[in-house]
Structures are given as C-alpha cells and as structure tokens.
N, C-alpha and C positions, 0 to 999 in steps of 0.2 A: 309184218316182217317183209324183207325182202325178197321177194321171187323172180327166178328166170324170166330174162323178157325176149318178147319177141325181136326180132333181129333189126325193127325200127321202133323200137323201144317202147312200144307200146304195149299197155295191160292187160289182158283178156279178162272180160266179163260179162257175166250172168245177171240180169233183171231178174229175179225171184217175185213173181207180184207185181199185175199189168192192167190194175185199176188205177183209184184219183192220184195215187204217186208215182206207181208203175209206169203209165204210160209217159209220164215228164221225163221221168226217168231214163226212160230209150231213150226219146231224143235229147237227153243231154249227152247221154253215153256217146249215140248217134255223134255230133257235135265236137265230143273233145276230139282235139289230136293226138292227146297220149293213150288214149280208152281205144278197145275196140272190144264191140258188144258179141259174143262166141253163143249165147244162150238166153233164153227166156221162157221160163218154167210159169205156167199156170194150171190154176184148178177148174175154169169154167171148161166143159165139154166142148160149147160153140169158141172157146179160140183154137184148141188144139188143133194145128196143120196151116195154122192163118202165119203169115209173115209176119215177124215182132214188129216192122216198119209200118204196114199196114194196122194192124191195132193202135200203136201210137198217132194215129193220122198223118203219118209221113210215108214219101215212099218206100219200097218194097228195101228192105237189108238186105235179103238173100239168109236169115236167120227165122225158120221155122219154130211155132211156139211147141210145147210139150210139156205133159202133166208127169211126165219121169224127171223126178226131183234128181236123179244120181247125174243128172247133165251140172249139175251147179259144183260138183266134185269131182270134175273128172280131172286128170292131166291136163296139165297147165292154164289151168282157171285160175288167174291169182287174185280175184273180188267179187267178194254177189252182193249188190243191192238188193236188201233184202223191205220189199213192202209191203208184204200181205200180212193182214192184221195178224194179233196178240191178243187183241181186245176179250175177245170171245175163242180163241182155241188157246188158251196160254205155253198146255203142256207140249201140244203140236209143235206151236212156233218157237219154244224153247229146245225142240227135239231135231229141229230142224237147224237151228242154230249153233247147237254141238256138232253135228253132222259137219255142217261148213268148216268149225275152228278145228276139230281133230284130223281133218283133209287135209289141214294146209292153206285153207281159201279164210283170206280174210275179209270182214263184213261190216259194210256200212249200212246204218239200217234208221227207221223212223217208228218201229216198231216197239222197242225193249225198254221202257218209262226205266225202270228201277236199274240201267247202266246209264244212264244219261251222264251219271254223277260218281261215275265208280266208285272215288273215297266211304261215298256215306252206302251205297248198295248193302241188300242185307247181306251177311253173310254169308247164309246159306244158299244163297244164289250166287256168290264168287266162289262159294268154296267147289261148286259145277264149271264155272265158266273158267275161272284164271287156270285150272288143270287141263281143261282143253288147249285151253291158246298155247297152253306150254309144250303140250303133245304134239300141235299141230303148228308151233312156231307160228302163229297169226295173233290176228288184235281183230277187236271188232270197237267200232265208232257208233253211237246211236245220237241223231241229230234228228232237226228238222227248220221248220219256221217256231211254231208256239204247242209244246216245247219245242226249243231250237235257235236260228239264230239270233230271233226278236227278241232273245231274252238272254243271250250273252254276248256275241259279240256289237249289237247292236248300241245297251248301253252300253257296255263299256267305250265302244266310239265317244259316244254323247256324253261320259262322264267323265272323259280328259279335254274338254272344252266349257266344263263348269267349275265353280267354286265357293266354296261355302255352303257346300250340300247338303242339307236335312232330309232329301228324299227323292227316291227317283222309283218312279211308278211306269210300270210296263201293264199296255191294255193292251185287248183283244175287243174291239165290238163287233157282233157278227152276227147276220142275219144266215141259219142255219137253214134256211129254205133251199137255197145255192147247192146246200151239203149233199152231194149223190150218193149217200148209203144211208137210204130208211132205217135199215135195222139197226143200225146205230146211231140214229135221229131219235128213234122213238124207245129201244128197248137199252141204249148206255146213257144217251143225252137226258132221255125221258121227257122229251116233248111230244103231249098229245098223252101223256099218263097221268093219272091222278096228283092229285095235293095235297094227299095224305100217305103218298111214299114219296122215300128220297130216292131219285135213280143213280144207278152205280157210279157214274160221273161224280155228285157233288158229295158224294159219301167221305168222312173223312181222310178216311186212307186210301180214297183214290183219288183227291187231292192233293196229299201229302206225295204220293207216290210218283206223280208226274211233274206235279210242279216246283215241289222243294226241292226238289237235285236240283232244278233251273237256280234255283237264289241261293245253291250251296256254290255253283257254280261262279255266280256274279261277284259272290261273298269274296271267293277264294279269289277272282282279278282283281279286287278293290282292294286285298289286302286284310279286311276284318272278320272277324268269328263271331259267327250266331249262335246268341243262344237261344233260341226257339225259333221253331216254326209253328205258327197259327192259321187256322182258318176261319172264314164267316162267308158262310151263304144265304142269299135275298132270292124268294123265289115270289111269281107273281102268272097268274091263271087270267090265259084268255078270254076276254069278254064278249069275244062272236066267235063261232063257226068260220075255219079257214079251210079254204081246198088247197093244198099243195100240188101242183102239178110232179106226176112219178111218185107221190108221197101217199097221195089221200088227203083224206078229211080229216080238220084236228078241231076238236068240239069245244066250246065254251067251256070255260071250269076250270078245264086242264092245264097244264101246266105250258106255257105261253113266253114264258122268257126268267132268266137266274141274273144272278151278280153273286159273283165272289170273288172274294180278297185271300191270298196267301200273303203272307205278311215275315218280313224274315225279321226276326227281333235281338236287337242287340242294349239288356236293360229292359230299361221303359222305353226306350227310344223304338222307330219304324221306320230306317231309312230306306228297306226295298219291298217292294209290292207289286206283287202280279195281280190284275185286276180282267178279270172276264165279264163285258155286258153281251149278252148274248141271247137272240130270239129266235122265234120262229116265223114272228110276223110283225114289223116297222111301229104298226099302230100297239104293242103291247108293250106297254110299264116307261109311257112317252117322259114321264121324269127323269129316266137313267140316262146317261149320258149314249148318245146317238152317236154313229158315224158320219164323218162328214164328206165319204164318198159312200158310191154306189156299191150294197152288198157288206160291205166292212174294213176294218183297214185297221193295223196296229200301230199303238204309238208310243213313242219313248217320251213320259213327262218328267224332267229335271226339277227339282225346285232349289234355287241356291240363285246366286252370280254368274249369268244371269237366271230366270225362269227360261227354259227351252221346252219345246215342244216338237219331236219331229214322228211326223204322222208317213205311212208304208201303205199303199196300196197297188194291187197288181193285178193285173189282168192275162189271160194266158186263150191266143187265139184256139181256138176250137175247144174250149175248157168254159164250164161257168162262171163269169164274173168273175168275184175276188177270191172265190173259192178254186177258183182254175189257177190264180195266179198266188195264193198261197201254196196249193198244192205243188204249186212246179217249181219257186224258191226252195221250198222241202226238200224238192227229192234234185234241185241243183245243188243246193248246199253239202248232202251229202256223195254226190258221184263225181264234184270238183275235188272233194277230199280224199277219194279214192288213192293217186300215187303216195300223200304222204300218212295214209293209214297202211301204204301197203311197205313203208320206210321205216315204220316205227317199232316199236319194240316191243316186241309181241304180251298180249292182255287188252284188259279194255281198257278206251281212251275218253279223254274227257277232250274238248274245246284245246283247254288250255297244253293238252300234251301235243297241240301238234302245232305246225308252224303257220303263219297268216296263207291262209287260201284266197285265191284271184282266181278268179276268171280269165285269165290270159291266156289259157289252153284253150281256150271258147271262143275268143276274138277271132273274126270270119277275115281273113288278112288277102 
C-alpha cells in the first residue's frame, strides 16, 4: 500500500536479518535514492550496538543494530526486508511476519517459499496472511535469485527472443562449499549425511514447495496451465574425505552432491524445468553437468528457434564467490522492489503483480 513519505520522498526501512542476504541488503538500501535504511533488527548477541553500515562492510550509517523486533513496527516504517531464515524457525518467522502486515509495514522478503506464488499458496496459510494485509493495508513480496529472479523474470526475458519452443530449462550448478551456513549445508541440504536418508531439501514437498510456485509463475507469463508438477532426484556419495574450511570434515560415503528436476507438465509434454546440479566438492558425480565459471552460475537454456543459452554469474566484493554474488542479486531484487510493493495493493504479490523493476534508483549519477 501506500504510506506517508518523508518529505524527500523517500521510504523508511528496516533490514530484519543481517546475514548472507542481510548484509547485501543494507547496502542496497544504503544505495537507493528512494530508501532510506531507519533500522536493523538482529538476533546475534555480538552485533547488537554494531552500526548496520559496519556489519555490511561499508561505512558507518549512523543506524545502531538491535535484537528488539518492535523497531521493525514502529511509526513511519513503511518496509522491512525481511531475511532471516524460515527454514528451521517456521512458526517464529511466520509470527514475525503478521506482526509487520497488521502494523501497516509492508515486506519484501526471500524467506516465505509457499507466497512466492500466491495463486497456488495453501489456503490455510492465506487465510492468516491476506487478513493481515487487509488489517494492516500492506502487501508483502517474497523474491530472491533461485527461487527468484533466475527463474522468472529471467526466462521470460530469453523467451520473447525464441521460437518454436519445446523447452526452456532453468539451472542452478553450485558448488555449496562457498555456502556460509553449515547448519543448513549439512542438517536442510544434507551434505555430509547419510545415503540412506533423504534430507529435508530433496524431500518431496519441499521441492514442490519452493520450486513449483517458480514454474506456476513462469506458466502464468507464458500464458499456459500446468497440469502437474513432478519431481526426480539423483543423489551420488563422496568418494574421499573433504575438509571444508568453517564447515568440517565431510566423510566418504556421504552424501557429496544431488540433481533434480522440477518439471512443470502440460500433457505428456515438459516444456519448463528447474534443474539443480549441485555439490559440496568439484571432484564429485564429474558426469553431471559442471559450471563453467568459478563456484556456480545459473542458466537459462532455450531449446526452440534459435537454441539460447544465457549463463548468470556474480561475484560480490567482500562476499564469497558466486555465492556473495547470488546472495546480493537476492536481496537486490527484492529492496529495488520495495516503492512499487509499497504502491500496490494491499496482500501478497507475485513478479507479475508488479511493474518492471530497474535499477535506476541505484545508478551512482
């Protein structure tokens, strides 16, 4: 919705979460000329009293961090980027979420899988969320990179430059070593666990839950209706002993790198597919298809008139690798989005409810 602005028409907002997205986050906030960043809530002990500027490795804001969530609600906050996991605290981050849309503060976020896609969202999670927004006049946007933009407005770009399309497959290959959160390396991703459990990642309904709103998504710019979503996962166990530096040891046997396919089905036909090759270490399951940059890189493959290929990699100074530089498209995608989530009409948003987002508030002029 619309909110009171400040008197040079700028947004006030809250960074909620000032880890691998958090910190991109400030300084995109930092950055835009329509934003200006008023708060930044965390839960680590060692940031409370640090300047948000300094935790994102830029200089000083003059914005003190704090683990008192009620700064993300106060008067005249009209946005919280919100990126502190869901993963593992669901009912928290859900709790936390009402909080912001019953205030009035509307939220863009990389957190909330199952609004990616509002149309298809379960019920019983709209019939919580869309009464907030209504109470609180807000909308809340959940984006990122994968899920996010690599997987809609991406193709869609690269699929009004083809013709005679049979297929357009969106990858992810990634070397999870890069990834800075162990405990979701080893105990969501399940690398470095057994071969005889599945980890919560490739389970079916948390496949279906993150990545099918993405190809409900692409369905609905393409113009066509799915009727199924399918999955298949390939999983393949290290053959040596790896130290991950910050990680540990990850032992022969164990579980060493996946592949799977979401698959949106329309018929017998498969014209869209999210495909994830993804490891822990270069040398494991050398048949799957590899990155052909440093760390990983996503890519949009066409097959039609002509065959396209366009491959995404990024790097983000003071951030690991491609993992710095996926993480900081995430959390730029969603805090460029901020004025026109904060214009819309109050509930949650999909891609397509809002209007093309540029970077032009970001150009250093």
């Amino acid at each position: 919705m619309t909110q009171p602005q400040d008197q040079d028409g700028a947004r006030n907002v809250v960074v909620w979460g000032t880890g691998n997205v958090g910190r991109p986050a400030i300084r995109a906030v930092a950055a835009h000329r329509d934003l200006e960043l008023v708060g930044a809530v965390v839960s680590s002990p060692e940031k409370v009293g640090r300047d948000a500027g300094e935790i994102a490795g830029i200089g000083p804001l003059g914005i003190i961090a704090t683990d008192d969530t009620r700064v993300a609600c106060a008067p005249g906050v009209d946005a919280v980027v919100y990126t502190a996991t869901a993963d593992t605290r669901p009912e928290a981050a859900y709790a936390d979420l009402l909080q912001c849309l019953e205030a009035g503060v509307n939220v863009v976020s990389t957190s909330f899988y199952p609004l990616l896609h509002p149309a298809s969202a379960p019920r019983e999670l709209l019939d919580v969320v869309e009464p907030a927004c209504a109470r609180g006049n807000a909308s809340v946007f959940v984006s990122g990179i994968d899920p996010g933009w690599a997987l809609d407005i991406l193709p869609v770009l690269v699929s009004g430059v083809g013709a005679g399309i049979t297929e357009i497959r969106v990858q992810e290959l990634f070397n999870y070593a890069l990834y800075d959160q162990p405990d979701v390396v080893r105990n969501v991703i399940g690398f470095g666990g057994p071969m005889d459990e599945t980890p919560l990642m490739l389970l079916d309904f948390s496949l279906q839950m993150v990545w099918a709103p993405m190809l409900r998504i692409l369905a609905d710019a393409l113009g066509i209706e799915l009727d199924a979503v399918t999955t298949h996962v390939e999983r393949k166990p290290l053959e040596k002993t790896i130290d991950v530096p910050g990680m540990g040891s990850f032992e022969a046997g164990t579980q060493g790198a996946f592949r799977f396919e979401v698959r949106g089905m329309v018929g017998d036909h498969v014209p869209l597919v999210v495909e994830h090759v993804t490891r822990i270490d270069d040398d494991c399951a050398p048949e799957w298809p590899q990155s052909s940059s440093p760390g990983g890189e996503h890519r949009v493959e066409l097959t039609g008139h002509p065959n396209l290929t366009v491959t995404v990699h990024g790097t983000e100074v003071g951030e690991p690798d491609a993992a710095g530089g996926g993480n900081a498209s995430a959390a730029n995608r969603i805090v460029n989005a901020i004025p026109a989530v904060c214009d819309a009409a109050p509930g949650p948003l999909s891609p397509l409810d809002l209007p093309l987002i540029t970077g032009g508030p970001q150009l250093r002029l």
